[in-house]
N, C-alpha and C positions, 0 to 999 in steps of 0.2 A: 504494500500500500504506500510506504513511502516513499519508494525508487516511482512508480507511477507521480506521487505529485511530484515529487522532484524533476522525475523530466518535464511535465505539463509547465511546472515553473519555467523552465530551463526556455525555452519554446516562447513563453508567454514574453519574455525577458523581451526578443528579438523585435516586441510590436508588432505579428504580421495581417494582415488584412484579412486572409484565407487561413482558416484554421482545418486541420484532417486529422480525427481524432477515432483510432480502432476500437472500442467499446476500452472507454476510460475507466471507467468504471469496476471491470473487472474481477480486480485485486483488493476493489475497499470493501470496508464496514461500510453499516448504513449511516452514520454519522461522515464520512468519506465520500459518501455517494454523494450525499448533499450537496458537501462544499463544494466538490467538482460542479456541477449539474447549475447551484447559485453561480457558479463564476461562470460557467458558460453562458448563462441566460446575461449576466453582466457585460460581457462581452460582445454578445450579439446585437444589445441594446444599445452599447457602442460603435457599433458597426463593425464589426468583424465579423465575417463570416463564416459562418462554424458547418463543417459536413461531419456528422456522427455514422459510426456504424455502431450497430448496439440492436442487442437480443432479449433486450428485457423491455418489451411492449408499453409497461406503465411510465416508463422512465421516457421514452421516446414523447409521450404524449405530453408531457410534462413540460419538453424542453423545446421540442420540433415546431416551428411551423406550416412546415411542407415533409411528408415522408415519400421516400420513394422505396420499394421492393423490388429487388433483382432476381433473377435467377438465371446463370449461367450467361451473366453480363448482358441481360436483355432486361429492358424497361417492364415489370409485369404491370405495378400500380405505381398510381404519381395523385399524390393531392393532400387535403387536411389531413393532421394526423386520426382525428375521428372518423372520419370516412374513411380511411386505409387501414386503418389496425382494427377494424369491424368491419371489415370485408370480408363477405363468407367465401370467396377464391384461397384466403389465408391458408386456411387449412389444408388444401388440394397442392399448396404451394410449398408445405411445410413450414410455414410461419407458426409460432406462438403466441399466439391471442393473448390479453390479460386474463386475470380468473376473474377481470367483472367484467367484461365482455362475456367470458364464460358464463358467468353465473346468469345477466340478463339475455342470454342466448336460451339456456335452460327454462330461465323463467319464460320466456316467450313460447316454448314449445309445450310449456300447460297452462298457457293462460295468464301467465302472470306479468308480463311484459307486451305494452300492445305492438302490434305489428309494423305501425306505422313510426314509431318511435325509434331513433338513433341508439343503436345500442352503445354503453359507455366503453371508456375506456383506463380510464381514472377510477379512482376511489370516490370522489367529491362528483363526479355525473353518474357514478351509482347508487351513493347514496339519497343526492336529488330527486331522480329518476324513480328510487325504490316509494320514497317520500310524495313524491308529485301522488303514484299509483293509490296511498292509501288515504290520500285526501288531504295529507297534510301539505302544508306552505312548507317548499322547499326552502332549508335555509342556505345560507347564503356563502357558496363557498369556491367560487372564481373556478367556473368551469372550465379554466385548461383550453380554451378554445384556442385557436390559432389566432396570432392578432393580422390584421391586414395591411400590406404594403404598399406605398407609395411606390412609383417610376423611379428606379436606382436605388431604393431602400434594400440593405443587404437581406438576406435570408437564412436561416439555421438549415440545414439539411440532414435527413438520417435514411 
């Protein structure tokens, strides 16, 4: 975990504009995952532009604005990270869904999730979502959506 940030540091040092980063993530604790994931969303918001590769679905959702999925260096999906990490292709593709993609997948298939609803991908759009279902007033917890860009506004990518 520490050879990871250390070179993340090491890297960050030089200022670069384009960031390419192999699932940073990796080697940390979940206290570690944070800080990386806070300083990249820092950075982005800086303008740097950050391309993630990373196999942990929640984490992408979190940080992505735009995901894209490959397979065998061929474009399969490109768009929000909502839309893409809840695409039922995912599985056919060997993707990893989150387990609240999963769980409101399940729930849809008895009822418990309506059809027409975006399944989540997050913790905080499933809990919403589970909340909205039972009548309650979702509370209020920054559903992770993608934010929207301006003409030459950089972009996070995974």
């Amino acid at each position: 975990g520490q050879q990871q940030r250390g070179a993340i540091a090491s890297i960050l040092v030089m200022q670069p504009r384009v960031l390419v980063l192999d699932e940073p993530t990796s080697q940390l604790d979940p206290l570690g995952t944070r800080e990386v994931l806070a300083a990249l969303q820092a950075l982005s918001r800086a303008g740097v532009t950050v391309v993630l590769a990373e196999h942990k679905p929640e984490l992408i959702a979190e940080v992505a604005d735009r995901v894209v999925v490959l397979q065998a260096g061929k474009i399969c999906l490109d768009g929000p990270p909502r839309a893409v990490l809840a695409a039922p292709e995912l599985r056919e593709l060997g993707v990893t869904v989150s387990r609240y993609t999963e769980a409101a997948r399940r729930g849809r298939e008895r009822g418990l999730w309506p059809a027409q609803e975006s399944l989540p991908v997050t913790l905080e759009q499933a809990v919403a979502g589970f909340e909205s279902l039972r009548g309650e007033e979702p509370r209020s917890h920054g559903e992770g959506e993608p934010r929207s860009h301006g003409e030459g506004e950089p972009r996070s990518q995974t």
